[in-house]
N, CA, C and O atoms as a GROMACS GRO file, in nm:
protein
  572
    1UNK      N    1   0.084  -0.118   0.000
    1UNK     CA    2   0.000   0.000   0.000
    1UNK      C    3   0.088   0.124   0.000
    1UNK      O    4   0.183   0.129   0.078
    2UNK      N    5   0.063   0.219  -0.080
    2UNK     CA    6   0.111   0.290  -0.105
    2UNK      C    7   0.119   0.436   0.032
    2UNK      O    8   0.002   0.455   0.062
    3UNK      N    9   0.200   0.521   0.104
    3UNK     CA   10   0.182   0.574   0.224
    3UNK      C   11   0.159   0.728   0.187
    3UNK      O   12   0.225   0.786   0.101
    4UNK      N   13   0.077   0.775   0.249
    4UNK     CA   14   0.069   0.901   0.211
    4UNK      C   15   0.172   0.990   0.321
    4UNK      O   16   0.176   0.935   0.432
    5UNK      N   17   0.229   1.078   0.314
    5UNK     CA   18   0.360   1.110   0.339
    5UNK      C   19   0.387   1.290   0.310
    5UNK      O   20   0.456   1.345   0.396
    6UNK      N   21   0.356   1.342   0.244
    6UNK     CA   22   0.407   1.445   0.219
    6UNK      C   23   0.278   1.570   0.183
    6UNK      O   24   0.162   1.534   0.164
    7UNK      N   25   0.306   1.670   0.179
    7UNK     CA   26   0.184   1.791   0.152
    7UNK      C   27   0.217   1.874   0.027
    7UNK      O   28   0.313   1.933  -0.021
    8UNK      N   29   0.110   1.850   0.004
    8UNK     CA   30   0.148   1.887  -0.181
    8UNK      C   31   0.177   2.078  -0.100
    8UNK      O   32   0.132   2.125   0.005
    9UNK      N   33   0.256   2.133  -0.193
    9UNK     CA   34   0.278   2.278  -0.232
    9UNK      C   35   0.354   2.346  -0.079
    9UNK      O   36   0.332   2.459  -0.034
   10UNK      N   37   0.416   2.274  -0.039
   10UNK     CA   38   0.514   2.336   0.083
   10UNK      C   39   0.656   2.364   0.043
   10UNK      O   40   0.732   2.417   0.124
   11UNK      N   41   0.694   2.333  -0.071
   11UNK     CA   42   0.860   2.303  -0.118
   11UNK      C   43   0.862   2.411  -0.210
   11UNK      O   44   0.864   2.375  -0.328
   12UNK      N   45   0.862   2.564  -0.185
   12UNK     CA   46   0.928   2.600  -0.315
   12UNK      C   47   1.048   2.536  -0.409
   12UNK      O   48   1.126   2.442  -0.393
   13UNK      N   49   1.016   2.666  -0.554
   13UNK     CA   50   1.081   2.575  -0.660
   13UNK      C   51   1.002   2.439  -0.758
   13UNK      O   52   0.883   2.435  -0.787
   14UNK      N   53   1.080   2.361  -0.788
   14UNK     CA   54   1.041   2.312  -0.909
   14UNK      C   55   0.935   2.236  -0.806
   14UNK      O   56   0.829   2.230  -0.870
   15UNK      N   57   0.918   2.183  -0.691
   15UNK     CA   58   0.792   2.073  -0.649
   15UNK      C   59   0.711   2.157  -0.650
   15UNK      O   60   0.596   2.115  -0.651
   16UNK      N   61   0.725   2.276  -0.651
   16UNK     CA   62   0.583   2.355  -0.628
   16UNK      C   63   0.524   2.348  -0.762
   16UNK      O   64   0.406   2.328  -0.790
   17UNK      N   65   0.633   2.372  -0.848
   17UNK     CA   66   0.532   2.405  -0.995
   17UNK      C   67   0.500   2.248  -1.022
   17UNK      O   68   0.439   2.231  -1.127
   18UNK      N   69   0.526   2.145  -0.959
   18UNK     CA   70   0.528   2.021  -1.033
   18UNK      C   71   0.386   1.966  -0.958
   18UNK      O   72   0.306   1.897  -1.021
   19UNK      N   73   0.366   2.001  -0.827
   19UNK     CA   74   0.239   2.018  -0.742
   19UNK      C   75   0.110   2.093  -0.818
   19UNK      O   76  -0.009   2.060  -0.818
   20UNK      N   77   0.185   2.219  -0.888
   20UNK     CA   78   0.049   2.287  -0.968
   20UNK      C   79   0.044   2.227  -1.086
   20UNK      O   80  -0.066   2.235  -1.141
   21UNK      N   81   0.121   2.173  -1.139
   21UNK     CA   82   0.117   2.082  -1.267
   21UNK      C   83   0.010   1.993  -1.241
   21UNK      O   84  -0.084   2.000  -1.319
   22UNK      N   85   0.004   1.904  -1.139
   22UNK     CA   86  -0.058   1.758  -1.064
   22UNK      C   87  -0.208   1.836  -1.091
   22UNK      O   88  -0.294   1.839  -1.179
   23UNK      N   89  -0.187   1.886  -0.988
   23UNK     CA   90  -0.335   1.972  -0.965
   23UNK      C   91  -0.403   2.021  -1.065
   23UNK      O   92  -0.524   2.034  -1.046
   24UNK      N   93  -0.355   2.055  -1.177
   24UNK     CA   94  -0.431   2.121  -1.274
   24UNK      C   95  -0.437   1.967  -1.356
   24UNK      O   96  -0.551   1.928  -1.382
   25UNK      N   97  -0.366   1.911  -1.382
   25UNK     CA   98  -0.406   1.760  -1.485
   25UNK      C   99  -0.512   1.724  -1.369
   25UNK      O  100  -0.626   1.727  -1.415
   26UNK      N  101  -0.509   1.694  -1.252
   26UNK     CA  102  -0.671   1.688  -1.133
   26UNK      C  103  -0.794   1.699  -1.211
   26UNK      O  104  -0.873   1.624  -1.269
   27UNK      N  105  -0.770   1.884  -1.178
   27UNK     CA  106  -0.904   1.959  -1.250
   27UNK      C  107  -0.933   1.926  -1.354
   27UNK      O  108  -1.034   1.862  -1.385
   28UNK      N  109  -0.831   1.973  -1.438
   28UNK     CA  110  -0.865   1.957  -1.601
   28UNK      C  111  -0.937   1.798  -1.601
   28UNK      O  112  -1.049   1.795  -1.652
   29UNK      N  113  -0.900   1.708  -1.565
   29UNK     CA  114  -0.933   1.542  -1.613
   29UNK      C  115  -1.096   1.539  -1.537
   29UNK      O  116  -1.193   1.484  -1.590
   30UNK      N  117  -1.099   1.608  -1.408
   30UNK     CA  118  -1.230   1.601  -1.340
   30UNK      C  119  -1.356   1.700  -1.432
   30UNK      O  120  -1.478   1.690  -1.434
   31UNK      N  121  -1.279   1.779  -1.490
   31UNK     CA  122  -1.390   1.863  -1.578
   31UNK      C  123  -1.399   1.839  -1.653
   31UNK      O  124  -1.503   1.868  -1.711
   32UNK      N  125  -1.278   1.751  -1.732
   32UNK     CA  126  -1.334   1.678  -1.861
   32UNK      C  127  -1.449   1.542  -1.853
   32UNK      O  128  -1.527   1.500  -1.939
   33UNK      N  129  -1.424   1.494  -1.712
   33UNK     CA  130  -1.501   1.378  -1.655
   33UNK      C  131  -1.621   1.417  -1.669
   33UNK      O  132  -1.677   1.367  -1.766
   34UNK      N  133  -1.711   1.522  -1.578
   34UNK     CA  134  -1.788   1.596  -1.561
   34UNK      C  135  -1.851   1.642  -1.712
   34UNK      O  136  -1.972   1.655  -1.694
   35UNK      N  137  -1.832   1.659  -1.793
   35UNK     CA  138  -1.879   1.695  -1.944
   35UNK      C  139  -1.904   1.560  -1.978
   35UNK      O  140  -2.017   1.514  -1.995
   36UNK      N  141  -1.802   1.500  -1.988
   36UNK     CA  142  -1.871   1.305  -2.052
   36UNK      C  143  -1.963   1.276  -1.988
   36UNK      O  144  -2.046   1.235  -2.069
   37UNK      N  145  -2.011   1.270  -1.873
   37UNK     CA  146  -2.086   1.184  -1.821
   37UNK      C  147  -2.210   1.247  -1.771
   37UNK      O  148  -2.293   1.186  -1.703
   38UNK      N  149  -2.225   1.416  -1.818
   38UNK     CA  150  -2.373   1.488  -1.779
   38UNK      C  151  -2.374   1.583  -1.928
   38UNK      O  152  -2.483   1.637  -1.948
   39UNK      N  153  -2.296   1.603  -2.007
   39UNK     CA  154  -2.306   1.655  -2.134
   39UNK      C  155  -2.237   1.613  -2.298
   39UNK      O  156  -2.200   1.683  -2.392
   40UNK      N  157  -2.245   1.456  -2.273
   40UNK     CA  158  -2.167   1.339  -2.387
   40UNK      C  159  -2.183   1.431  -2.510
   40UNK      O  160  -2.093   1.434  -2.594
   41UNK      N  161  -2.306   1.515  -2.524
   41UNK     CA  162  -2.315   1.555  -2.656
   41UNK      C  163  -2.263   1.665  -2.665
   41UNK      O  164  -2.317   1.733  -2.752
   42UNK      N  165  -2.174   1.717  -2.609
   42UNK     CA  166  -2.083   1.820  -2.615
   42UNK      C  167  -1.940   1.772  -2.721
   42UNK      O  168  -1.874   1.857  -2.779
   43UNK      N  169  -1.917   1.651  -2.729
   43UNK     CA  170  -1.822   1.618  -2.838
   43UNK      C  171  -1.840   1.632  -2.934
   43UNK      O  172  -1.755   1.628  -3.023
   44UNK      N  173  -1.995   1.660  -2.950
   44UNK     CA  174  -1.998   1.672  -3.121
   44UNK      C  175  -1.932   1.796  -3.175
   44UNK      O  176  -1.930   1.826  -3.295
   45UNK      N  177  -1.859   1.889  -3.045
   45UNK     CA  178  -1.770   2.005  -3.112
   45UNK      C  179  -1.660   1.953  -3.176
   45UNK      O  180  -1.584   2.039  -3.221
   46UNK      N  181  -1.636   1.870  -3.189
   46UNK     CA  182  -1.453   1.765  -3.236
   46UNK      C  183  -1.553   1.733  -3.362
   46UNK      O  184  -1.530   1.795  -3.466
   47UNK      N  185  -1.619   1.677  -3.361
   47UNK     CA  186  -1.713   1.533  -3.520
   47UNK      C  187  -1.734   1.606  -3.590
   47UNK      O  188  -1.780   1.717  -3.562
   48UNK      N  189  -1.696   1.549  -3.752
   48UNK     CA  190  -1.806   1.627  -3.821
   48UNK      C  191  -1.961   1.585  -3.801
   48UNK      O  192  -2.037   1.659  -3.864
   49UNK      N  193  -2.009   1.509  -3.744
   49UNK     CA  194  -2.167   1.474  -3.701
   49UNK      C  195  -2.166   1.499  -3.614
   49UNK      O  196  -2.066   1.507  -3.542
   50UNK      N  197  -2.338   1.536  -3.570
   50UNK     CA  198  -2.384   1.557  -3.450
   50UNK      C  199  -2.398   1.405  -3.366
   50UNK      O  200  -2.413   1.291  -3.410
   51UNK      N  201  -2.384   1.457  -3.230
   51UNK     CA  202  -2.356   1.366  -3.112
   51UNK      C  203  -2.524   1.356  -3.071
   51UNK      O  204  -2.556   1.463  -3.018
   52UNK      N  205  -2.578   1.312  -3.075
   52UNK     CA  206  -2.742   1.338  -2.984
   52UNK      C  207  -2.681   1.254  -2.862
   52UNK      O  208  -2.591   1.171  -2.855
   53UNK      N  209  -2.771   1.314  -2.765
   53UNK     CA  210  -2.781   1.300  -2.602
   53UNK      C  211  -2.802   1.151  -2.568
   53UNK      O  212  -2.766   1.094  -2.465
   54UNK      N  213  -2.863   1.104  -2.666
   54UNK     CA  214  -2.959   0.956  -2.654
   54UNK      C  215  -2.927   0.826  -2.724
   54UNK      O  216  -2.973   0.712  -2.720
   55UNK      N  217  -2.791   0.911  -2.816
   55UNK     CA  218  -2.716   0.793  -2.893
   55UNK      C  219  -2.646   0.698  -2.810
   55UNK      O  220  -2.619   0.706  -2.691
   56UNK      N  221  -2.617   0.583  -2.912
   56UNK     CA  222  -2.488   0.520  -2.859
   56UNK      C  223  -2.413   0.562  -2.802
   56UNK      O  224  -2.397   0.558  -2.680
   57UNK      N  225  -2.325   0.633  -2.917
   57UNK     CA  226  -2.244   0.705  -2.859
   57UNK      C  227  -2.213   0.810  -2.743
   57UNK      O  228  -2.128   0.802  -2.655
   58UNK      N  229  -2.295   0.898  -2.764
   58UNK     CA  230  -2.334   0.950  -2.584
   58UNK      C  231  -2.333   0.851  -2.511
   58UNK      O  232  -2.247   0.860  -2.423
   59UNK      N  233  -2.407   0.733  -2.509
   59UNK     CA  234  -2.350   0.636  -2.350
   59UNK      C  235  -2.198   0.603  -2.357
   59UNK      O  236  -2.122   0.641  -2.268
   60UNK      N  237  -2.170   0.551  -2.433
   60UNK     CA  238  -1.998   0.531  -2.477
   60UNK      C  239  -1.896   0.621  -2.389
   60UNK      O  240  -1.806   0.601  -2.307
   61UNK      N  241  -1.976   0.761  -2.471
   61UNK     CA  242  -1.854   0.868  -2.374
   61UNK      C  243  -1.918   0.901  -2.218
   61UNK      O  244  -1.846   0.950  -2.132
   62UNK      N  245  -2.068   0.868  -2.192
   62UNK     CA  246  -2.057   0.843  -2.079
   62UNK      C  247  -2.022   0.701  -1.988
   62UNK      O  248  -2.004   0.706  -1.866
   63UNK      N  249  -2.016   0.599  -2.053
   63UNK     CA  250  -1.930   0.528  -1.986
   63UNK      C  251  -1.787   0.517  -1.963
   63UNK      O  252  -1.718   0.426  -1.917
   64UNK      N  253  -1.758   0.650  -2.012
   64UNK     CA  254  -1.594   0.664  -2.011
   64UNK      C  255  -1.530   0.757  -1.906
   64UNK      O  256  -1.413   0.794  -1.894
   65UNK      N  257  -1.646   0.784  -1.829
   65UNK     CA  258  -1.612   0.923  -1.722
   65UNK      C  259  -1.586   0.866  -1.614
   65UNK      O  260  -1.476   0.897  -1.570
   66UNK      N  261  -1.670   0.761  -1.525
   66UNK     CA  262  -1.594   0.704  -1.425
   66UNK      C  263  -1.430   0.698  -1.460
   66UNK      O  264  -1.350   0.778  -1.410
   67UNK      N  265  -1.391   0.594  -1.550
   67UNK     CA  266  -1.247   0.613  -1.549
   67UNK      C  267  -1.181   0.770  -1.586
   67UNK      O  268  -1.075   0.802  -1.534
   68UNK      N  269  -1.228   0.830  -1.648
   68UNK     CA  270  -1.175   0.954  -1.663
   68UNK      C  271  -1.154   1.024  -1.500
   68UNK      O  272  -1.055   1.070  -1.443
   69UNK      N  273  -1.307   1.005  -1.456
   69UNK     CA  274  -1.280   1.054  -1.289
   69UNK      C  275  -1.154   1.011  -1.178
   69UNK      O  276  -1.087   1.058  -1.086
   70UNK      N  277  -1.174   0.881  -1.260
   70UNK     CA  278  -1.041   0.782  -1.210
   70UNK      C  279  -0.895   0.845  -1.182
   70UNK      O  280  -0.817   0.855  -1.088
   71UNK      N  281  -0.901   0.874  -1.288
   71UNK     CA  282  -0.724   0.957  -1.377
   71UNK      C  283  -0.753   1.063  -1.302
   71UNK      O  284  -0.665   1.076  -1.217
   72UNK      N  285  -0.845   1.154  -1.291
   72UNK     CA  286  -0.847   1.270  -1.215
   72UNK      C  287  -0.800   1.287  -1.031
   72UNK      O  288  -0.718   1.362  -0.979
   73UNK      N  289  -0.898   1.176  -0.967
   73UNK     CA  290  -0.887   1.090  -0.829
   73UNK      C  291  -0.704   1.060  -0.793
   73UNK      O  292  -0.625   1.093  -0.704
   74UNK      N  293  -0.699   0.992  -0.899
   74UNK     CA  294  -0.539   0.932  -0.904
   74UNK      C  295  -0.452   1.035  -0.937
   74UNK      O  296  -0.332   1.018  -0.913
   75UNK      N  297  -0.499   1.173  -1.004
   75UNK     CA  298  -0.357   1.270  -1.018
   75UNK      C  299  -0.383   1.318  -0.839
   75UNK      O  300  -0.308   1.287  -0.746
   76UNK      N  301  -0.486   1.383  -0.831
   76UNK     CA  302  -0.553   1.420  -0.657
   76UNK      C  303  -0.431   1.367  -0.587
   76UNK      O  304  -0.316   1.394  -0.553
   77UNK      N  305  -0.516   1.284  -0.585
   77UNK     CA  306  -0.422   1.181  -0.472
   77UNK      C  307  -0.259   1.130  -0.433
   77UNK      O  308  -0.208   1.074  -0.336
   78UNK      N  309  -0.209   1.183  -0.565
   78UNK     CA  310  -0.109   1.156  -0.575
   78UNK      C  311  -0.019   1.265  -0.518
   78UNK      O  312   0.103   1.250  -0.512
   79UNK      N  313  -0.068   1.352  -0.486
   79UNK     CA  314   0.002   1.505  -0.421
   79UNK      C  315   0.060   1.461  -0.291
   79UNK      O  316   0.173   1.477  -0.246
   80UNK      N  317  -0.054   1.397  -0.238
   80UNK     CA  318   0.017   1.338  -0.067
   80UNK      C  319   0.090   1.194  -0.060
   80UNK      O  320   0.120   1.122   0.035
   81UNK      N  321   0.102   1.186  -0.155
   81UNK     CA  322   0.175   1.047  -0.159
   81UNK      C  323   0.365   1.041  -0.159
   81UNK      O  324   0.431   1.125  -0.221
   82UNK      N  325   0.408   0.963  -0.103
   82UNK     CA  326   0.557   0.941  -0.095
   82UNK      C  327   0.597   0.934  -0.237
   82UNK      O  328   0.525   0.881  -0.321
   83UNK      N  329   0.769   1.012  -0.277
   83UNK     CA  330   0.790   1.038  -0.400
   83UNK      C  331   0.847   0.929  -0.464
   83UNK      O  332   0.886   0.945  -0.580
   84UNK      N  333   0.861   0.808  -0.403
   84UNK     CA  334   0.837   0.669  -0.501
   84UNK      C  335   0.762   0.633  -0.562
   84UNK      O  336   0.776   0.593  -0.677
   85UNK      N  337   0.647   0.638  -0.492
   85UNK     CA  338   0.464   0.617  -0.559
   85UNK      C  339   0.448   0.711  -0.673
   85UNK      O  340   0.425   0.673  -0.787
   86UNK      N  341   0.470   0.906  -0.616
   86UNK     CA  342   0.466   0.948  -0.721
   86UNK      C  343   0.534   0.958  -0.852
   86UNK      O  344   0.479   1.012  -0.948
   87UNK      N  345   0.682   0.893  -0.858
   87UNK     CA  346   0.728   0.817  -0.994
   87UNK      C  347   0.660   0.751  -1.096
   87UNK      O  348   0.643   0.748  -1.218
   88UNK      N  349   0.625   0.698  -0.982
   88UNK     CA  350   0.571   0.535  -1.046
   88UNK      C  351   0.439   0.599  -1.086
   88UNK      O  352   0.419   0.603  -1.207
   89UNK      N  353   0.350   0.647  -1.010
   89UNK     CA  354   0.188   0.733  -1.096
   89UNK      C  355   0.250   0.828  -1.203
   89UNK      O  356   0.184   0.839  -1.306
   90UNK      N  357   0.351   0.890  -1.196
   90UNK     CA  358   0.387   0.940  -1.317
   90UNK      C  359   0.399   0.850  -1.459
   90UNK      O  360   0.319   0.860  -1.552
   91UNK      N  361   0.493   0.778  -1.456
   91UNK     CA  362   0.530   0.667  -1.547
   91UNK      C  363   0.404   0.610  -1.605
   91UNK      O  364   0.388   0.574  -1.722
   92UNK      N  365   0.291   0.608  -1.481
   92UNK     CA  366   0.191   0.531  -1.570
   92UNK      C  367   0.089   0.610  -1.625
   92UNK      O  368   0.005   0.542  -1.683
   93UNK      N  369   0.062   0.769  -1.626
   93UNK     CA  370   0.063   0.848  -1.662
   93UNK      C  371   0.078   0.890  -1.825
   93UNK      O  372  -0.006   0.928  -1.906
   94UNK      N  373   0.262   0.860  -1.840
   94UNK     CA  374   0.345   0.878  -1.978
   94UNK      C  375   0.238   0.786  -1.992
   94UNK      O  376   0.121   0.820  -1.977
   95UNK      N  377   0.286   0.635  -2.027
   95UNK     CA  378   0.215   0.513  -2.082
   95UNK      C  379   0.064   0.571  -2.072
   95UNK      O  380   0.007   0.473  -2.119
   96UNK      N  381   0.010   0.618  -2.058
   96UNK     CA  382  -0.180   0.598  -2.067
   96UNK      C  383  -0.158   0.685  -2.182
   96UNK      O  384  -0.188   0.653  -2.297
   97UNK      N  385  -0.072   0.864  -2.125
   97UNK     CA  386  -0.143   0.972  -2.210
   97UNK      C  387  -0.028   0.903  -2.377
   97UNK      O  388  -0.113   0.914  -2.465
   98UNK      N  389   0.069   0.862  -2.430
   98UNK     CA  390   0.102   0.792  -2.504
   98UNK      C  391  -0.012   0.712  -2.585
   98UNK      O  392  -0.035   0.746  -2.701
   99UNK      N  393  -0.064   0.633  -2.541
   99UNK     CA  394  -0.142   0.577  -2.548
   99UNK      C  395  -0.276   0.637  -2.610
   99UNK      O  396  -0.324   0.606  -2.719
  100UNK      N  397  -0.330   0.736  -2.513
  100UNK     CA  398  -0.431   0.852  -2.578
  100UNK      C  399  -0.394   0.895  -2.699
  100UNK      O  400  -0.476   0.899  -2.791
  101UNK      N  401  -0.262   0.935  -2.715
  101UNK     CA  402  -0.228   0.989  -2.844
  101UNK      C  403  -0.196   0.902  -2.902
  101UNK      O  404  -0.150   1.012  -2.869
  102UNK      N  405  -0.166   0.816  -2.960
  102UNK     CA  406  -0.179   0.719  -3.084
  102UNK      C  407  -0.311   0.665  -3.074
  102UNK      O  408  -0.294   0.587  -3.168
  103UNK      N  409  -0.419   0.643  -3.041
  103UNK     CA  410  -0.548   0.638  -2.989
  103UNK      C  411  -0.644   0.720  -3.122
  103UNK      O  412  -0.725   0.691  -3.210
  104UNK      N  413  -0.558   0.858  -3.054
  104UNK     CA  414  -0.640   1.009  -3.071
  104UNK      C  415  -0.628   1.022  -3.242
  104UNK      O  416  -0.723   1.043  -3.317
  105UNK      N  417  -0.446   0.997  -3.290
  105UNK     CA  418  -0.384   0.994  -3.365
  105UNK      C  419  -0.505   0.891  -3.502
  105UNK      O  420  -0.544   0.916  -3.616
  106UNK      N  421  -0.525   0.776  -3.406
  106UNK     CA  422  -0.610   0.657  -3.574
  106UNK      C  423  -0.710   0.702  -3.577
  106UNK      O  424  -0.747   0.707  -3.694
  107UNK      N  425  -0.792   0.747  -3.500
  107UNK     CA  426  -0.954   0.799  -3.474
  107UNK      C  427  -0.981   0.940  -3.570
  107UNK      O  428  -1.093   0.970  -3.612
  108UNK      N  429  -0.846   1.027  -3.599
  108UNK     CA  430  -0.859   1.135  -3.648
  108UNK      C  431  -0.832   1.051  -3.773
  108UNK      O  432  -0.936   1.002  -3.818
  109UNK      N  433  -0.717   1.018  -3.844
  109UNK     CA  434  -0.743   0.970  -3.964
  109UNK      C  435  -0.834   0.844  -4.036
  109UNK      O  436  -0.820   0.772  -4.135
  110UNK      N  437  -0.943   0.862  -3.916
  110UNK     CA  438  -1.107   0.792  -3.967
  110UNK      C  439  -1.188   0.863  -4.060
  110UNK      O  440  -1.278   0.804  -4.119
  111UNK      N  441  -1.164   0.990  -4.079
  111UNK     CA  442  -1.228   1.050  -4.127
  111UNK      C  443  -1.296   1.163  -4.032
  111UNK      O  444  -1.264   1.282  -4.032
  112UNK      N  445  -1.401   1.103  -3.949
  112UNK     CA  446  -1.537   1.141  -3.842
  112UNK      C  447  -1.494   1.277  -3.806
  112UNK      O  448  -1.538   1.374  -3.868
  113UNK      N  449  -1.426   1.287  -3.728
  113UNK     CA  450  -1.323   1.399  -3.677
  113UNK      C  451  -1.304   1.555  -3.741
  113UNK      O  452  -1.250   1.563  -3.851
  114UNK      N  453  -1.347   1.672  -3.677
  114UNK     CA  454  -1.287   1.809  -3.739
  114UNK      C  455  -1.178   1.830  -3.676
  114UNK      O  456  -1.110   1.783  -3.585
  115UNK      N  457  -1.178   1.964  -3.793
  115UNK     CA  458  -1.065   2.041  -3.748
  115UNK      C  459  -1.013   2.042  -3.584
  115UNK      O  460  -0.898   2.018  -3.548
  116UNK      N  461  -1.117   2.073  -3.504
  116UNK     CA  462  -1.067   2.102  -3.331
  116UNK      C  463  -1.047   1.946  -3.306
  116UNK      O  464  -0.953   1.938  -3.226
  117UNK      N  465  -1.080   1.856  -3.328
  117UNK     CA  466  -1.034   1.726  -3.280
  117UNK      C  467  -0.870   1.719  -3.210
  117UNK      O  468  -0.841   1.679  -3.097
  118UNK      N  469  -0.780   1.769  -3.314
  118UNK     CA  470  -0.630   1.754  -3.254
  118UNK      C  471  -0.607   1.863  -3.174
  118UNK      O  472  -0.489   1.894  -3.157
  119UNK      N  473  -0.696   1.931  -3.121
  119UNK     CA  474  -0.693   1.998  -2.938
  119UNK      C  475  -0.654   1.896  -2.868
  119UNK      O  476  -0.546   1.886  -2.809
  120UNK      N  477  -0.762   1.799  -2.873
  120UNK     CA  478  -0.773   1.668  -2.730
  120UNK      C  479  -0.636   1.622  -2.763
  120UNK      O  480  -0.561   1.639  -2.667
  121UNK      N  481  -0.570   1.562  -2.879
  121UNK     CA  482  -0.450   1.511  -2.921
  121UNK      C  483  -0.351   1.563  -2.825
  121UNK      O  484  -0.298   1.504  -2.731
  122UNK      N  485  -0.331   1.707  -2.875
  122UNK     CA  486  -0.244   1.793  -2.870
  122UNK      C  487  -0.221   1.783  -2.626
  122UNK      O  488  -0.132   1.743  -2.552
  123UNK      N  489  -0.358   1.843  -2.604
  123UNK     CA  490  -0.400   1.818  -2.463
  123UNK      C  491  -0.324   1.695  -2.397
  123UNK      O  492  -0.241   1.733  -2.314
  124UNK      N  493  -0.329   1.608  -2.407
  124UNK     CA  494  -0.303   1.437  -2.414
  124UNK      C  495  -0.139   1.444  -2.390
  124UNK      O  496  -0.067   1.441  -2.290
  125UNK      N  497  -0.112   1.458  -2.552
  125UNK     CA  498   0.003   1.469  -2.591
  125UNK      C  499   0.115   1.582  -2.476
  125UNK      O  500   0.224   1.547  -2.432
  126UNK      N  501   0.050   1.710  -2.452
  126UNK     CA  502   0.142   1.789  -2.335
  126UNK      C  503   0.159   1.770  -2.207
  126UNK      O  504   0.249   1.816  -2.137
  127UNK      N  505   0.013   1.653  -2.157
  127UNK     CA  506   0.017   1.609  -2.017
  127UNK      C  507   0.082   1.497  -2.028
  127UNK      O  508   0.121   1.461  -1.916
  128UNK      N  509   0.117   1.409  -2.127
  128UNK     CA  510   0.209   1.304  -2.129
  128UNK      C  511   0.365   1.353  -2.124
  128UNK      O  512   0.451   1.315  -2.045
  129UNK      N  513   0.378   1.437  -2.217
  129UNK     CA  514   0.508   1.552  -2.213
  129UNK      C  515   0.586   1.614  -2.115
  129UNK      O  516   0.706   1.639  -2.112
  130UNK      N  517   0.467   1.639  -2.009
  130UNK     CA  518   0.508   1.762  -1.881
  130UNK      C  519   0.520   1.608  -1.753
  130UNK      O  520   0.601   1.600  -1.661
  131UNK      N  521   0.444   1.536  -1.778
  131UNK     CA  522   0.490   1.454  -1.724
  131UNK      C  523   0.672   1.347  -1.695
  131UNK      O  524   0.732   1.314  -1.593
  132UNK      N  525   0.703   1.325  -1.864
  132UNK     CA  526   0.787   1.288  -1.914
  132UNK      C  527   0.896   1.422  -1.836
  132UNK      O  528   0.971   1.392  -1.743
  133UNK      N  529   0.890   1.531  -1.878
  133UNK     CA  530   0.999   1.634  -1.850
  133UNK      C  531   1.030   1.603  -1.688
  133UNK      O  532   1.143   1.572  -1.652
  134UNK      N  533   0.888   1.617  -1.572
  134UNK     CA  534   0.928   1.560  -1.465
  134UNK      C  535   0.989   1.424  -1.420
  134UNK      O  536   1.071   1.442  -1.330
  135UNK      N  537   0.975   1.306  -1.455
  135UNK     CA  538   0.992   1.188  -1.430
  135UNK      C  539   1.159   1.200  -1.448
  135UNK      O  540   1.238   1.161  -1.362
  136UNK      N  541   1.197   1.258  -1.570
  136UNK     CA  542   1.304   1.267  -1.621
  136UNK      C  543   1.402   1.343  -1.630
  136UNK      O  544   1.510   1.288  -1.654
  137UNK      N  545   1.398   1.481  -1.617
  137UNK     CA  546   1.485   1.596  -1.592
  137UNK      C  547   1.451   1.639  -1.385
  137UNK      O  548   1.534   1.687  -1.308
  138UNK      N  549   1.335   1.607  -1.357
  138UNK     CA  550   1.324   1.656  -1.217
  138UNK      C  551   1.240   1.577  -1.156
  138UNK      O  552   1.132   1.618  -1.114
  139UNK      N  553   1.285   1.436  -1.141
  139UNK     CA  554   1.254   1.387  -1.023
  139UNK      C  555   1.216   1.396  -0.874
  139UNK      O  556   1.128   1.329  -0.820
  140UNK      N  557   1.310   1.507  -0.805
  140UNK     CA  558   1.362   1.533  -0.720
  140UNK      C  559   1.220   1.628  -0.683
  140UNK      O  560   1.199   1.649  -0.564
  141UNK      N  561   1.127   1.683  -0.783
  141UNK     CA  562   1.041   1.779  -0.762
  141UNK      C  563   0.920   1.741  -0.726
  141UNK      O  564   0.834   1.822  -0.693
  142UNK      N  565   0.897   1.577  -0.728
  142UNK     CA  566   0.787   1.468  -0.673
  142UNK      C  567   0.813   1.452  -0.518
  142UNK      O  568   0.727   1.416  -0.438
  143UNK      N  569   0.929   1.481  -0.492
  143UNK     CA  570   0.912   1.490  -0.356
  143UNK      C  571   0.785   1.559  -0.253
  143UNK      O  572   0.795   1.552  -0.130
   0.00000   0.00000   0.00000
């Protein structure tokens, strides 16, 4: 079991910005949660088709918000956690948002997809990034 240990945003310097980093991938993933799972048909801003409320697809992307809440819960949480754990939630982090983006990457050359679609890509792609820069240049800032 993993020990909770430390208080996010007491360390000036790089843990602090790496604490507001955490925190904002939090929010951001909890508000993206929050849109899938009470406004699914809000994606139809990415499609070239409309999303209706009552489609398939609307349940789809609302069955995708628990885990989205998930990722959100798990960045949270990860603020008070010992900076071994938070490595390691980093790392798996890279691997998911990686993942999102080659994901994001075949789905756009489906066709379905507009122009704003490679936002979410792009989104994905910088929280996998800013992650990567910590794990790897500043470890020391998960403390």
């Amino acid at each position: 079991m993993m020990a909770f240990v430390s208080r996010p945003f007491e360390v000036a310097g790089a843990a602090f910005y790496a604490d507001a980093f955490v925190a904002m991938h939090a929010a951001s993933a909890f508000t993206f949660a929050m849109v899938a799972f009470v406004k699914p048909e809000m994606f139809s801003l990415f499609s070239k088709s409309n999303i209706p409320a009552e489609s398939i697809t609307a349940d789809c992307i609302r069955w995708s918000a628990p885990f989205i809440f998930g990722f959100a819960f798990f960045a949270a949480s990860s603020l008070y956690l010992d900076p071994k754990a938070r490595l390691y939630i980093a790392r798996v982090f890279i691997l998911s948002f990686a993942i999102a983006v080659a994901a994001g990457v075949y789905a756009h050359t489906r066709g379905r997809w507009n122009d704003w679609h490679p936002l979410n890509i792009a989104l994905f792609a910088t929280l996998g990034l800013a992650y990567m820069v910590l794990v790897v240049g500043f470890p020391g800032a998960l403390d």
